[in-house]
mmCIF file of the N, C-alpha and C atoms, coordinates in Angstrom:
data_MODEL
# 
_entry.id   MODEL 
# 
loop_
_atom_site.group_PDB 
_atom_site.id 
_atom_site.type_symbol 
_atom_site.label_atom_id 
_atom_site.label_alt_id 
_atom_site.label_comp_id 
_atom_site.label_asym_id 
_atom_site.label_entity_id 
_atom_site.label_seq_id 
_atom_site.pdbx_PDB_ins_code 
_atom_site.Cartn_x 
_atom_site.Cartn_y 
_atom_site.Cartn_z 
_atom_site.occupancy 
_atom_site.B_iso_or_equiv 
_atom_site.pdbx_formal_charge 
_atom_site.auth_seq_id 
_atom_site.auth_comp_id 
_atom_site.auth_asym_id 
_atom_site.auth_atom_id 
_atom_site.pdbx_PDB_model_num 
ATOM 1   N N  . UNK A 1 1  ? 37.019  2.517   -18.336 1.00 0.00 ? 1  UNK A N  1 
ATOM 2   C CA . UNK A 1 1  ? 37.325  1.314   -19.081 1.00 0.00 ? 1  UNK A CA 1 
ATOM 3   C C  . UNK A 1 1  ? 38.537  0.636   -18.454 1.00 0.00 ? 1  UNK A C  1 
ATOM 4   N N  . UNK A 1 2  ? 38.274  -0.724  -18.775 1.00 0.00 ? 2  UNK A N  1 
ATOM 5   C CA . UNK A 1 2  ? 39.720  -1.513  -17.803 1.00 0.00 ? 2  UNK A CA 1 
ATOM 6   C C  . UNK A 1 2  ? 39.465  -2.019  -16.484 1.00 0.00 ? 2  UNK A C  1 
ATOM 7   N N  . UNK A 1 3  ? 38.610  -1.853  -15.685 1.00 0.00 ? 3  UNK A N  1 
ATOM 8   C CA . UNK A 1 3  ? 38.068  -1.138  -14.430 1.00 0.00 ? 3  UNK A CA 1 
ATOM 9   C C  . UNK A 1 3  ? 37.628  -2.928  -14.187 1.00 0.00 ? 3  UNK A C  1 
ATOM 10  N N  . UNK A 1 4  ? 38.106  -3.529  -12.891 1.00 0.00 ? 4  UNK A N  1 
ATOM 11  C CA . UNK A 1 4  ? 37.862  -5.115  -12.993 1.00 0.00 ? 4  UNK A CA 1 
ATOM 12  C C  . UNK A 1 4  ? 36.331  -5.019  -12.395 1.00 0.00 ? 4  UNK A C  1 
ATOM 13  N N  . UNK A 1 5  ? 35.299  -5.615  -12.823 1.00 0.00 ? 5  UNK A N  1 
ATOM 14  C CA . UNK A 1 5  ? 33.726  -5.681  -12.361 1.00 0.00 ? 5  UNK A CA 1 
ATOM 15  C C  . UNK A 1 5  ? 34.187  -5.858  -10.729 1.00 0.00 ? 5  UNK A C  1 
ATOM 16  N N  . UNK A 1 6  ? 32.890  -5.784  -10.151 1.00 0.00 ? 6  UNK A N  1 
ATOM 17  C CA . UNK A 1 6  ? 32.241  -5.674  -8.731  1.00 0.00 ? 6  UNK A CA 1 
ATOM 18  C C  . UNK A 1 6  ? 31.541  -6.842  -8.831  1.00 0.00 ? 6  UNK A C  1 
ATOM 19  N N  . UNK A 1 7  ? 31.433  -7.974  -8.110  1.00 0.00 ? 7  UNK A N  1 
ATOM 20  C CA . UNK A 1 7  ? 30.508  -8.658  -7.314  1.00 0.00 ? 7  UNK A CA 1 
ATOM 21  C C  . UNK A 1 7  ? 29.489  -8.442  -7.207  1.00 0.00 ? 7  UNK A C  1 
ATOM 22  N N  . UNK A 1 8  ? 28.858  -8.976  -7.639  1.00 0.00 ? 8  UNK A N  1 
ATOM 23  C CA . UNK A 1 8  ? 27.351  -8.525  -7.409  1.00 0.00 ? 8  UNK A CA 1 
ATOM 24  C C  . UNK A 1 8  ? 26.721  -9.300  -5.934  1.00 0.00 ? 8  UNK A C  1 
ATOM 25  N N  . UNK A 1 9  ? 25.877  -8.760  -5.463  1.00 0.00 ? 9  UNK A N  1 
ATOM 26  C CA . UNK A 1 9  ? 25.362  -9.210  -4.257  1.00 0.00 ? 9  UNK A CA 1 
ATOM 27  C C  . UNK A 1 9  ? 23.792  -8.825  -3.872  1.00 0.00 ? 9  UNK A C  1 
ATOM 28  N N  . UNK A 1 10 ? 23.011  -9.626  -4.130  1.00 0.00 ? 10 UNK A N  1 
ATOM 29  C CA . UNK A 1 10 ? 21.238  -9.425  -3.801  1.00 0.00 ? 10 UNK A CA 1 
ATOM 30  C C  . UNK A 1 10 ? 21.246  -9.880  -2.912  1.00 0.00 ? 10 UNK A C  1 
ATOM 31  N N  . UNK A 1 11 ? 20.061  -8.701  -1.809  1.00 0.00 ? 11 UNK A N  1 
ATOM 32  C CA . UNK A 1 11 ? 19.899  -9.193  -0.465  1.00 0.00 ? 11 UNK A CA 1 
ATOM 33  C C  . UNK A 1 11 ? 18.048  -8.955  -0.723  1.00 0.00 ? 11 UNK A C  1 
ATOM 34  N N  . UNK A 1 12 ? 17.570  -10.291 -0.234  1.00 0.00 ? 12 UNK A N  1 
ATOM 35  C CA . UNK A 1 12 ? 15.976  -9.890  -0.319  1.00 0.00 ? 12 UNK A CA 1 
ATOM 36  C C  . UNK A 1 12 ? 15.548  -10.375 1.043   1.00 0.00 ? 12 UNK A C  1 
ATOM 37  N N  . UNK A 1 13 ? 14.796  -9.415  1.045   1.00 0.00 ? 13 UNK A N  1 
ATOM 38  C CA . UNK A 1 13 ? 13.889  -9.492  2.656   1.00 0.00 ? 13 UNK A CA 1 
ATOM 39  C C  . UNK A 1 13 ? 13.126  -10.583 3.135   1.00 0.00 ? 13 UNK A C  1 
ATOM 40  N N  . UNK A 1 14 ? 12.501  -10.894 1.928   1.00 0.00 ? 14 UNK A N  1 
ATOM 41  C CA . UNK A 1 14 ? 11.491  -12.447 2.136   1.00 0.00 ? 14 UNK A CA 1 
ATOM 42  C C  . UNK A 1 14 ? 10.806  -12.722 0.811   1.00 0.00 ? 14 UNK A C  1 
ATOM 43  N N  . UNK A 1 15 ? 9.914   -12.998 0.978   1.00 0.00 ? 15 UNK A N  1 
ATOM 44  C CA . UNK A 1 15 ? 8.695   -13.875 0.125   1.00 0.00 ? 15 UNK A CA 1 
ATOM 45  C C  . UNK A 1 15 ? 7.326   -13.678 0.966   1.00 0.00 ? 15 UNK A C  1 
ATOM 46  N N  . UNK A 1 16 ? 6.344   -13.295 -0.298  1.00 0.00 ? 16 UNK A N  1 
ATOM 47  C CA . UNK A 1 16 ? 4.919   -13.489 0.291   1.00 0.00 ? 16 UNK A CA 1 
ATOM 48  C C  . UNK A 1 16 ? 3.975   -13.982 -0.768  1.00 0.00 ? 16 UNK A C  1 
ATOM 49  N N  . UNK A 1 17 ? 3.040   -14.950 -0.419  1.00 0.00 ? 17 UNK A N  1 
ATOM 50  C CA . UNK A 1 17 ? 2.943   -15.873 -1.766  1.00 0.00 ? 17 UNK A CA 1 
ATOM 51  C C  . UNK A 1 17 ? 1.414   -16.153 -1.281  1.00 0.00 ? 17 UNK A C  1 
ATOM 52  N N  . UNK A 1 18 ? 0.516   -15.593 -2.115  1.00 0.00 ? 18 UNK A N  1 
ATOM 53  C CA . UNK A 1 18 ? -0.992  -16.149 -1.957  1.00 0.00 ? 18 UNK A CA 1 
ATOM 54  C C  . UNK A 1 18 ? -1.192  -17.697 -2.009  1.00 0.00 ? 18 UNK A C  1 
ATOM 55  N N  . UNK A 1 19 ? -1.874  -18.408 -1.588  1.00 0.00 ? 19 UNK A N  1 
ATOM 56  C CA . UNK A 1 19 ? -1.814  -19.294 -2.365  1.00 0.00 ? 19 UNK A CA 1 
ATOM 57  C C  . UNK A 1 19 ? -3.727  -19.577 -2.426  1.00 0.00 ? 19 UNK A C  1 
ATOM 58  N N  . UNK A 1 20 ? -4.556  -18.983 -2.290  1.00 0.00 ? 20 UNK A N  1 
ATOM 59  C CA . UNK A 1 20 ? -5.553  -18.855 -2.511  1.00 0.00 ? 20 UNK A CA 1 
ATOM 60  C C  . UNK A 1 20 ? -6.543  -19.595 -1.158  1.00 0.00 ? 20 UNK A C  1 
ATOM 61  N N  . UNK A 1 21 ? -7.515  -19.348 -1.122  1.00 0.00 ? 21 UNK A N  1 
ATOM 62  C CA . UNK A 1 21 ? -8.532  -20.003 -0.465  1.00 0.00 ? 21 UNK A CA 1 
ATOM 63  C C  . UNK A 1 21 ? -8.483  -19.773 1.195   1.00 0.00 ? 21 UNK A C  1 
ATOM 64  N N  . UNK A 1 22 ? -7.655  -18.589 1.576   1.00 0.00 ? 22 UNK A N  1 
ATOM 65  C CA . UNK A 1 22 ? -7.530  -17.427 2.659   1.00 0.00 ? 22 UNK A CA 1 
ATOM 66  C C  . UNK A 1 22 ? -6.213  -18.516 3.348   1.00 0.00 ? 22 UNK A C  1 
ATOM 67  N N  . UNK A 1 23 ? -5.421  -19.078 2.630   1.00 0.00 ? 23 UNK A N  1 
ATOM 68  C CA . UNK A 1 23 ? -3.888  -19.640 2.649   1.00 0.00 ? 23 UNK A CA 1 
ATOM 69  C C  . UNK A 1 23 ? -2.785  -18.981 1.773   1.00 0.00 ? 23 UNK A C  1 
ATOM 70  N N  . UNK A 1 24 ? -1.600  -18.353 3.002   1.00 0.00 ? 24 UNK A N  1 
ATOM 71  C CA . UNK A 1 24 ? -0.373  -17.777 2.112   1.00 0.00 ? 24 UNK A CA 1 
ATOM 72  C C  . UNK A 1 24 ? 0.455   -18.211 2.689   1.00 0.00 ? 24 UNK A C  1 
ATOM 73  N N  . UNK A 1 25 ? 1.791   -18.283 2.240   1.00 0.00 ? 25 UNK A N  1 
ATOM 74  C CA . UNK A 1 25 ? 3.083   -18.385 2.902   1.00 0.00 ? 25 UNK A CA 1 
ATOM 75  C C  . UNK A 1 25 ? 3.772   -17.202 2.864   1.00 0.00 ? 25 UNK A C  1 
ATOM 76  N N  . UNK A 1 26 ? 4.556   -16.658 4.621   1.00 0.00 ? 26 UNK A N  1 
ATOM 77  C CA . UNK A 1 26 ? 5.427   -15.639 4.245   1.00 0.00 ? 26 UNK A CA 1 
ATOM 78  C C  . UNK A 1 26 ? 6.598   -16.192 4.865   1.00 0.00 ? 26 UNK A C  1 
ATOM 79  N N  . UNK A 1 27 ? 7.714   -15.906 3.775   1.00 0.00 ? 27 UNK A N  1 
ATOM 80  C CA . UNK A 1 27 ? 8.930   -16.091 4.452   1.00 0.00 ? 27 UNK A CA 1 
ATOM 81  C C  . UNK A 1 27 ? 10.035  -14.753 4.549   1.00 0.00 ? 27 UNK A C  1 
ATOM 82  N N  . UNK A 1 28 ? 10.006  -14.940 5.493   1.00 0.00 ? 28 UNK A N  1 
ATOM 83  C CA . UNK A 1 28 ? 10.387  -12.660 5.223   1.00 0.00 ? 28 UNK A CA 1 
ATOM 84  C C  . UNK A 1 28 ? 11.680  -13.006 6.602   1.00 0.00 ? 28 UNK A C  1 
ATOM 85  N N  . UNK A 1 29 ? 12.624  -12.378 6.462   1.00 0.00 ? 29 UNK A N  1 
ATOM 86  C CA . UNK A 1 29 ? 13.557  -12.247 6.868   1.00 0.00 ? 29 UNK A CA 1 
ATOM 87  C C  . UNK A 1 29 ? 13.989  -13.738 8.097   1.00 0.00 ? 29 UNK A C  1 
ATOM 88  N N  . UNK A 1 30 ? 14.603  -14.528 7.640   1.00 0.00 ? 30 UNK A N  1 
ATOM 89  C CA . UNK A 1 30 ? 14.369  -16.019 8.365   1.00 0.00 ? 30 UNK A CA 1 
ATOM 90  C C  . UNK A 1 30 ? 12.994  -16.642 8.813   1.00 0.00 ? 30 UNK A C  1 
ATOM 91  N N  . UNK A 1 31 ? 12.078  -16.306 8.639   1.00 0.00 ? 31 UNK A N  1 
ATOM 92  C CA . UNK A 1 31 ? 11.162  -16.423 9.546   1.00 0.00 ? 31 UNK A CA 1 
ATOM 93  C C  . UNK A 1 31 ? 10.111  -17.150 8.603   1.00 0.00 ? 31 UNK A C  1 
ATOM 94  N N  . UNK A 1 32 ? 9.034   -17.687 9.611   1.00 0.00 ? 32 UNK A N  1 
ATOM 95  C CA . UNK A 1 32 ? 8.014   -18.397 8.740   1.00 0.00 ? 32 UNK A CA 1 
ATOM 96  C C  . UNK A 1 32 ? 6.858   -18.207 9.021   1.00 0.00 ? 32 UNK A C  1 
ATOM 97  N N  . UNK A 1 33 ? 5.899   -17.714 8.486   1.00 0.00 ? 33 UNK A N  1 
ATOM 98  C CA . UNK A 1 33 ? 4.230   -17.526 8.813   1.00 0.00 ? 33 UNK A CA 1 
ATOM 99  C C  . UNK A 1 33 ? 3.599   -18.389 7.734   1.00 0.00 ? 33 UNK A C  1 
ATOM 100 N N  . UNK A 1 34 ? 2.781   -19.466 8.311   1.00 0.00 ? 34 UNK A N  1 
ATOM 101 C CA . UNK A 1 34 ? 1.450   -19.839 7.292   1.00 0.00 ? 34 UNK A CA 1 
ATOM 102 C C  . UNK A 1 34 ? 0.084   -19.779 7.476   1.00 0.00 ? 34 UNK A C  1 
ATOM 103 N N  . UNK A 1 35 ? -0.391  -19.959 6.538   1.00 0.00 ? 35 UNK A N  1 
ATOM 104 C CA . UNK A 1 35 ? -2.226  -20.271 6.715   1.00 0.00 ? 35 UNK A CA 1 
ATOM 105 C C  . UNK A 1 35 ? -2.899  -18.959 7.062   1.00 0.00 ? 35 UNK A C  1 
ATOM 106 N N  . UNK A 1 36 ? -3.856  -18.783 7.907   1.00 0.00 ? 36 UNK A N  1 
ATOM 107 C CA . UNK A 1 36 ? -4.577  -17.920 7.667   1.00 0.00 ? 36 UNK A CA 1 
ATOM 108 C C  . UNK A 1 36 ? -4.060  -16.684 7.862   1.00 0.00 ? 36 UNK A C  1 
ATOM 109 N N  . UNK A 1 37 ? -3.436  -16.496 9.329   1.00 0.00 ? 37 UNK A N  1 
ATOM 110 C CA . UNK A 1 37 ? -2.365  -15.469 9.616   1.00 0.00 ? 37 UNK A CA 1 
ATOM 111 C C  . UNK A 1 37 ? -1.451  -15.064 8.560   1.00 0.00 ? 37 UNK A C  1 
ATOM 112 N N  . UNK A 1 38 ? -1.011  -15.815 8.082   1.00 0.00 ? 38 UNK A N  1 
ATOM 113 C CA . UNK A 1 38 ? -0.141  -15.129 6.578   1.00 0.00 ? 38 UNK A CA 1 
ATOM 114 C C  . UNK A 1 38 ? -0.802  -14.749 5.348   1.00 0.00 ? 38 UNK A C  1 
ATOM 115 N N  . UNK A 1 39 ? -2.047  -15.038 5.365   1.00 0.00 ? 39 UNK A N  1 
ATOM 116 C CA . UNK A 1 39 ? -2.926  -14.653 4.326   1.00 0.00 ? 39 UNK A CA 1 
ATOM 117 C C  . UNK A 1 39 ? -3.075  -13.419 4.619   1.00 0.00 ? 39 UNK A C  1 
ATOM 118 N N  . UNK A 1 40 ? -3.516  -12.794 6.296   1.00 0.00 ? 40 UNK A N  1 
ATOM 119 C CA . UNK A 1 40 ? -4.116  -11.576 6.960   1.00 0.00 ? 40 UNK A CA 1 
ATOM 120 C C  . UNK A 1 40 ? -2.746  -10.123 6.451   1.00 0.00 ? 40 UNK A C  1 
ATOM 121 N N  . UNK A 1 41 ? -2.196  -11.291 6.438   1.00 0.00 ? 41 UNK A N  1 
ATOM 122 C CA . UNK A 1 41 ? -0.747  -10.283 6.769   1.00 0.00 ? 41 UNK A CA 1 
ATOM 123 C C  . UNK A 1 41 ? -0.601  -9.945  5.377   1.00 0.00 ? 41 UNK A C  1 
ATOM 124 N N  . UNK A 1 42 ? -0.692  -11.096 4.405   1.00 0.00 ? 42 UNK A N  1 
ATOM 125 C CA . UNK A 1 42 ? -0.320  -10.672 2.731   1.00 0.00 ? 42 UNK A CA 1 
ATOM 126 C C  . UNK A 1 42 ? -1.522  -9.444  2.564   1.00 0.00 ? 42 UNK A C  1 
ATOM 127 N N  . UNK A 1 43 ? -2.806  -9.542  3.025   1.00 0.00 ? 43 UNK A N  1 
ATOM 128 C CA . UNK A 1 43 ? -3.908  -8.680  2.513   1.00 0.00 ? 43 UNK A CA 1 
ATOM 129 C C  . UNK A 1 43 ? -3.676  -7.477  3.042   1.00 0.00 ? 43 UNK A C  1 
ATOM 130 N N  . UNK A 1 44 ? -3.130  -7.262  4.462   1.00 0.00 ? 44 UNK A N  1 
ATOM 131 C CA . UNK A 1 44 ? -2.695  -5.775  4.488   1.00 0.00 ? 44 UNK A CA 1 
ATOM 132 C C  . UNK A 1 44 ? -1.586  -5.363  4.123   1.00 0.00 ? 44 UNK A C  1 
ATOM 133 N N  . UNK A 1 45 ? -0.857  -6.133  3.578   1.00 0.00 ? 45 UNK A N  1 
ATOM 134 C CA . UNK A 1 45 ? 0.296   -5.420  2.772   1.00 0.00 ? 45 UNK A CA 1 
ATOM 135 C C  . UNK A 1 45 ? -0.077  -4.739  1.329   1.00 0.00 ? 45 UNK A C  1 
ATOM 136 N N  . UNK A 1 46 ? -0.993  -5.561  0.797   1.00 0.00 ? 46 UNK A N  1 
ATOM 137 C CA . UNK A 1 46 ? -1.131  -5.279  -0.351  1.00 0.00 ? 46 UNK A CA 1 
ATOM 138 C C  . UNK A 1 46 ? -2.037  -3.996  -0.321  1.00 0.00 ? 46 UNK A C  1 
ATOM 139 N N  . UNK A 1 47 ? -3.042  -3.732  0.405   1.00 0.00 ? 47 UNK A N  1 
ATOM 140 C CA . UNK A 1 47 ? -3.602  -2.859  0.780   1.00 0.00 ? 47 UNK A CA 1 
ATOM 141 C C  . UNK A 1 47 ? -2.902  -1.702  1.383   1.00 0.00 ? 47 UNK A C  1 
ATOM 142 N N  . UNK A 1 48 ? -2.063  -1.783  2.190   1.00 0.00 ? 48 UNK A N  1 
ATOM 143 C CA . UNK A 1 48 ? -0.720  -1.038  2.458   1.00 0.00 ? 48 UNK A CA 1 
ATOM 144 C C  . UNK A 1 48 ? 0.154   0.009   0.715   1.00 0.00 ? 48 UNK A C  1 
ATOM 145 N N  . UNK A 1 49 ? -0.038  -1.368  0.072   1.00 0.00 ? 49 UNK A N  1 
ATOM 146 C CA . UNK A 1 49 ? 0.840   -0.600  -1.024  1.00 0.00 ? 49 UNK A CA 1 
ATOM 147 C C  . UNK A 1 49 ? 0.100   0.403   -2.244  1.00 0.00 ? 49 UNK A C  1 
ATOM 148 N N  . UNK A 1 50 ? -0.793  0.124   -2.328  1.00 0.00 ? 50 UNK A N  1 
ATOM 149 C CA . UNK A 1 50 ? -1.749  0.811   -2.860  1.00 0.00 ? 50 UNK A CA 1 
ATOM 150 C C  . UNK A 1 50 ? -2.023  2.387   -2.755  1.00 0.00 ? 50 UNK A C  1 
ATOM 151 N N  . UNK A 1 51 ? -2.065  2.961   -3.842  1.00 0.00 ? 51 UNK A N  1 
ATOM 152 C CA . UNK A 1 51 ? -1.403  4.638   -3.480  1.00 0.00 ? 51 UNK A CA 1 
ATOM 153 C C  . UNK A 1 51 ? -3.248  4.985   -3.771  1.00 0.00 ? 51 UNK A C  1 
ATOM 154 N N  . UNK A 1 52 ? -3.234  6.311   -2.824  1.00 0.00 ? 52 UNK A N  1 
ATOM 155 C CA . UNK A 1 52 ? -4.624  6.984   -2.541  1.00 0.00 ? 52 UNK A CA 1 
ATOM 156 C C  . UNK A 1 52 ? -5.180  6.516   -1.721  1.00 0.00 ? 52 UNK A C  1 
ATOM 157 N N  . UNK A 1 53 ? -5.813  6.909   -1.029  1.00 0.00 ? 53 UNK A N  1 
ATOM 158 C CA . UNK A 1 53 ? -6.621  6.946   0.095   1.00 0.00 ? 53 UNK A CA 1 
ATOM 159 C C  . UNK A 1 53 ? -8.219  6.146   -0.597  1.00 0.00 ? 53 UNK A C  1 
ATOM 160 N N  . UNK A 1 54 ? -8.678  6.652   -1.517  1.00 0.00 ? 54 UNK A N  1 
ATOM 161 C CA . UNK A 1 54 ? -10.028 5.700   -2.184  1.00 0.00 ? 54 UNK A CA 1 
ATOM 162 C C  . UNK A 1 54 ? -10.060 4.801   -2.758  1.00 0.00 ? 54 UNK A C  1 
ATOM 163 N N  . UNK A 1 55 ? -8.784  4.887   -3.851  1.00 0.00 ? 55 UNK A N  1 
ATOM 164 C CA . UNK A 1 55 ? -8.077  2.897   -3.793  1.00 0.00 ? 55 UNK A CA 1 
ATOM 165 C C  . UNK A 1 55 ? -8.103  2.062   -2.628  1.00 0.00 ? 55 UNK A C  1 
ATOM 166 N N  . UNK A 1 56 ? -7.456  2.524   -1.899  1.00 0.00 ? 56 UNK A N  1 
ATOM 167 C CA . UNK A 1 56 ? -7.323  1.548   -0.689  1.00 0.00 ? 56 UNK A CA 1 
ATOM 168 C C  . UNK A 1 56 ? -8.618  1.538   0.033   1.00 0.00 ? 56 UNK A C  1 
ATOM 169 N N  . UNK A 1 57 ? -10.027 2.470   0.019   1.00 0.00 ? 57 UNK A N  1 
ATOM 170 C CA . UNK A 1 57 ? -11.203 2.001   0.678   1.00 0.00 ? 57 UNK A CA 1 
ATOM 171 C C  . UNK A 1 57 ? -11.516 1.326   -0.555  1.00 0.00 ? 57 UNK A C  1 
ATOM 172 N N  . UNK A 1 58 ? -11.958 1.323   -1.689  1.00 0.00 ? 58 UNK A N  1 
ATOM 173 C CA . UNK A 1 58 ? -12.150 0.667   -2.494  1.00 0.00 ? 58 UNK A CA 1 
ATOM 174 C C  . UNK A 1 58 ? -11.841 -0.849  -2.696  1.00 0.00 ? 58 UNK A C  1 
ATOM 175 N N  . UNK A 1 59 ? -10.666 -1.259  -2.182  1.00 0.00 ? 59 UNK A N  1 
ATOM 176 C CA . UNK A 1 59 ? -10.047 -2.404  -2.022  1.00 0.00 ? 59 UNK A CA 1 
ATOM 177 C C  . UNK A 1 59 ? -10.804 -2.821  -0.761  1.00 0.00 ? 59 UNK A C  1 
ATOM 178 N N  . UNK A 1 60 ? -10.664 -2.447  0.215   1.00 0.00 ? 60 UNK A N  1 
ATOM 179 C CA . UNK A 1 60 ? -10.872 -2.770  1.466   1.00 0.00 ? 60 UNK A CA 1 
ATOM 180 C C  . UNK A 1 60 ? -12.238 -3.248  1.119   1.00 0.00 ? 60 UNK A C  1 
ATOM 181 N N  . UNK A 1 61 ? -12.918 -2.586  0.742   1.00 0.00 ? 61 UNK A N  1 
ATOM 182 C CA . UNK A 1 61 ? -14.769 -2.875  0.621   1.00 0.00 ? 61 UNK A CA 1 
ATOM 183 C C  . UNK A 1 61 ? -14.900 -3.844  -0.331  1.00 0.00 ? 61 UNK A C  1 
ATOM 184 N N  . UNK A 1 62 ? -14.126 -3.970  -1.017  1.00 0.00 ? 62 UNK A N  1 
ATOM 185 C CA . UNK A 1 62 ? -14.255 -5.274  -2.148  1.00 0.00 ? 62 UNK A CA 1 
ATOM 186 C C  . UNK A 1 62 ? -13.909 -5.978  -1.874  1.00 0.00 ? 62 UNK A C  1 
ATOM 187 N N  . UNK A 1 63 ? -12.306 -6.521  -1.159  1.00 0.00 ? 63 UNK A N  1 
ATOM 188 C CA . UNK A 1 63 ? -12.676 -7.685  -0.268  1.00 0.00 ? 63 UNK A CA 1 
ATOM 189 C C  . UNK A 1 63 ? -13.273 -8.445  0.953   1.00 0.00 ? 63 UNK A C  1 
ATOM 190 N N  . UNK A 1 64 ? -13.689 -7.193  1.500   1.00 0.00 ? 64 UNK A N  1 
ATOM 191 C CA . UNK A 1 64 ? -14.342 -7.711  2.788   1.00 0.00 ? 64 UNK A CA 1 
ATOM 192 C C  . UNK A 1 64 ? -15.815 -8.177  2.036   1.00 0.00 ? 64 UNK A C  1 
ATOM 193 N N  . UNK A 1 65 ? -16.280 -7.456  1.228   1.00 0.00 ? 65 UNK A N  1 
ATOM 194 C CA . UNK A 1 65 ? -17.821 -7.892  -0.082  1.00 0.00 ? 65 UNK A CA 1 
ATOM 195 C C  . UNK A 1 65 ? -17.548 -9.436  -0.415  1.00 0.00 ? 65 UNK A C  1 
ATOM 196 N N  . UNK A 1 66 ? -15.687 -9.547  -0.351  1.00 0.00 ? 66 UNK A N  1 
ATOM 197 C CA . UNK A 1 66 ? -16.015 -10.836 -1.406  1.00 0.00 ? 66 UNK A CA 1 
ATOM 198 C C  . UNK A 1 66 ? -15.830 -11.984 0.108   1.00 0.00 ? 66 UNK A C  1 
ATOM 199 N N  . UNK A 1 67 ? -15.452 -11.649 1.012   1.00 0.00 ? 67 UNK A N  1 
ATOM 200 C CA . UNK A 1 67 ? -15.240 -12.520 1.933   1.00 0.00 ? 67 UNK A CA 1 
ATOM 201 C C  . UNK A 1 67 ? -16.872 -12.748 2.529   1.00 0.00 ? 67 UNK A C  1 
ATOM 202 N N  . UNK A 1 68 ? -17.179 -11.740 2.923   1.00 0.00 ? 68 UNK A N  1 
ATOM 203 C CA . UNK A 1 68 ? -18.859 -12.201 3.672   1.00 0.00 ? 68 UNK A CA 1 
ATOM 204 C C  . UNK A 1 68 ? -19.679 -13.035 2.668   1.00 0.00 ? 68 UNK A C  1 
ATOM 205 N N  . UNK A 1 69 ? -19.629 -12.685 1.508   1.00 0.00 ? 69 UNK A N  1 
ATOM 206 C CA . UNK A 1 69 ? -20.652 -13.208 0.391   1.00 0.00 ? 69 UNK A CA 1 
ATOM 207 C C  . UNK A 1 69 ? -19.594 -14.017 -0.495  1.00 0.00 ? 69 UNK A C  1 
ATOM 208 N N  . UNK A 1 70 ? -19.199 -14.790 -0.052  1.00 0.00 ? 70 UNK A N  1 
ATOM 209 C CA . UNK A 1 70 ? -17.957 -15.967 -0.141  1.00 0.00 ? 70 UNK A CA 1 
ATOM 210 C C  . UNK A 1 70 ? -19.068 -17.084 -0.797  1.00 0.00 ? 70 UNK A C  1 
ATOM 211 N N  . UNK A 1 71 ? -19.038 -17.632 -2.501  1.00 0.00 ? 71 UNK A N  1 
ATOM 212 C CA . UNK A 1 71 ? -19.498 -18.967 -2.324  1.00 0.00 ? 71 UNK A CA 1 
ATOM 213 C C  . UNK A 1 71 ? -19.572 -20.202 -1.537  1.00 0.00 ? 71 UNK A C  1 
ATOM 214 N N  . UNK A 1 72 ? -19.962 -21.004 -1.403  1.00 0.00 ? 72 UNK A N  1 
ATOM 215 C CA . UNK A 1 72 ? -19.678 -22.061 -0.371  1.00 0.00 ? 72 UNK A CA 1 
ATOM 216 C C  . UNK A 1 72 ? -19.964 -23.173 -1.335  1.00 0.00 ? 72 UNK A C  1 
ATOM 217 N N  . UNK A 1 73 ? -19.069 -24.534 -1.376  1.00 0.00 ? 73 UNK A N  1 
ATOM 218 C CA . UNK A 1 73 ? -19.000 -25.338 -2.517  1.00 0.00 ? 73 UNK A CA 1 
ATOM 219 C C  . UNK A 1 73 ? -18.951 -26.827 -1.714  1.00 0.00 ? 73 UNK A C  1 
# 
């Protein structure tokens, strides 16, 4: 008690942001990726984070299902 606070200080790595229709933005440590390449990159991250080994085929097979057999409008 008495003890004068600390400063607080957040350091974040980036940003990764779907934005749908195989378009993302990443902004990750200064840097800038868009469009499809940042979409590629958001989908294996997310797939990346995903715990188990059959989650992540599970994922994998469901979106590659939803990409080939993609409506067309």
């Amino acid at each position: 008690m008495g003890r004068s606070l600390e400063p607080y200080h957040a350091h974040h790595a980036g940003k990764i942001i779907s934005l749908g229709g195989g378009a993302a933005l990443i902004d990750l440590l200064g840097g800038r990726i868009r469009g499809r390449p940042a979409w590629w990159t958001y989908r294996l991250i997310y797939l990346l984070k995903l715990v188990g080994t059959r989650n992540k085929l599970q994922a994998l097979a469901s979106l590659t299902f939803n990409r080939i057999f993609e409506p067309t409008v």
